[in-house]
Every structure is written in C-alpha cells, then in structure tokens.
Steps between C-alpha positions, in 0.01 A plus 500: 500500500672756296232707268556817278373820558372642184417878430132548550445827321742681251533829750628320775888526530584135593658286321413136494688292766544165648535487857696181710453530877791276737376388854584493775757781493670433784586121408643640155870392384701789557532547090188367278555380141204336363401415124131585468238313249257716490250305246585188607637365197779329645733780385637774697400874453716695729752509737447708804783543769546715811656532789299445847639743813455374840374844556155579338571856523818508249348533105474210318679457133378286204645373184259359214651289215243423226570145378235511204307805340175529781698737772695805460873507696512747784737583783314644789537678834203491663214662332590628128089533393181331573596205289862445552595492903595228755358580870473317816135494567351312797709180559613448094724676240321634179617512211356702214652434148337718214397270190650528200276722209 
C-alpha cells in the first residue's frame, strides 16, 4: 500500500512524499512504466518509469510524469533529497516522489 509522508514539524526540511516500492528486483522488466493510483479512485496519479540494470551496482534513473495535480514531476539520478530519490534497498526498488504543495 502506497501512503504519504507528511511533514511532522515545520523545521524539518522534508518535503512531503509518496513512496512506491517494486519487488522482486531481480524479476523486473528490463524498463518499468507503470501508471500509479495512488487514492484509489480508479484514476491514475503518476507515471513512474526507469530503467532496471542487470548490475545492481550501476545508478539507477527515474522519470515522474504527474497525470493529475497530487505529485510534482521530477527526473532523478539516484538520490536528489530525502524526499525525491529511487534506491535499490534490500530485494525492491524505491521510489520516492515528493507531493505536490
């Protein structure tokens, strides 16, 4: 399940994000393109796409397409902040897309 991650205080330096993990890496397409509903209204939010290297050493790349008003766009290698990344972590890809003010 895909849940926001809202600003708890107004001194902290995060901005609000939504964060989509895909598992198992290693049985990934070789390109991933997938419309995401984040409230489940039946009506797609984003569209998140990236490429997946054989090797988990080489940096990942991601491309965010907001396809209503909930998600900001971003193009991202690796880790731009806190709230805006995608990572391999354990045996998934994350994906952290920074919600739109």
């Amino acid at each position: 399940m895909n849940r926001p991650v809202l600003r708890q205080t107004p001194l902290e330096r995060v901005d609000s994000f939504v964060q989509i993990t895909w598992t198992p890496a290693g049985h990934l397409p070789p390109r991933v393109s997938d419309e995401v509903d984040l409230d489940r209204d039946g009506k797609s939010d984003l569209l998140v796409q990236f490429e997946v290297p054989q090797d988990p050493a080489l940096k990942l790349a991601v491309d965010v397409k907001p396809l209503g008003g909930r998600v900001k766009a971003m193009h991202v290698d690796g880790v731009e902040s806190f709230s805006a990344l995608i990572a391999r972590v354990k045996d998934g890809i994350v994906v952290r897309v920074p919600l739109a003010p």
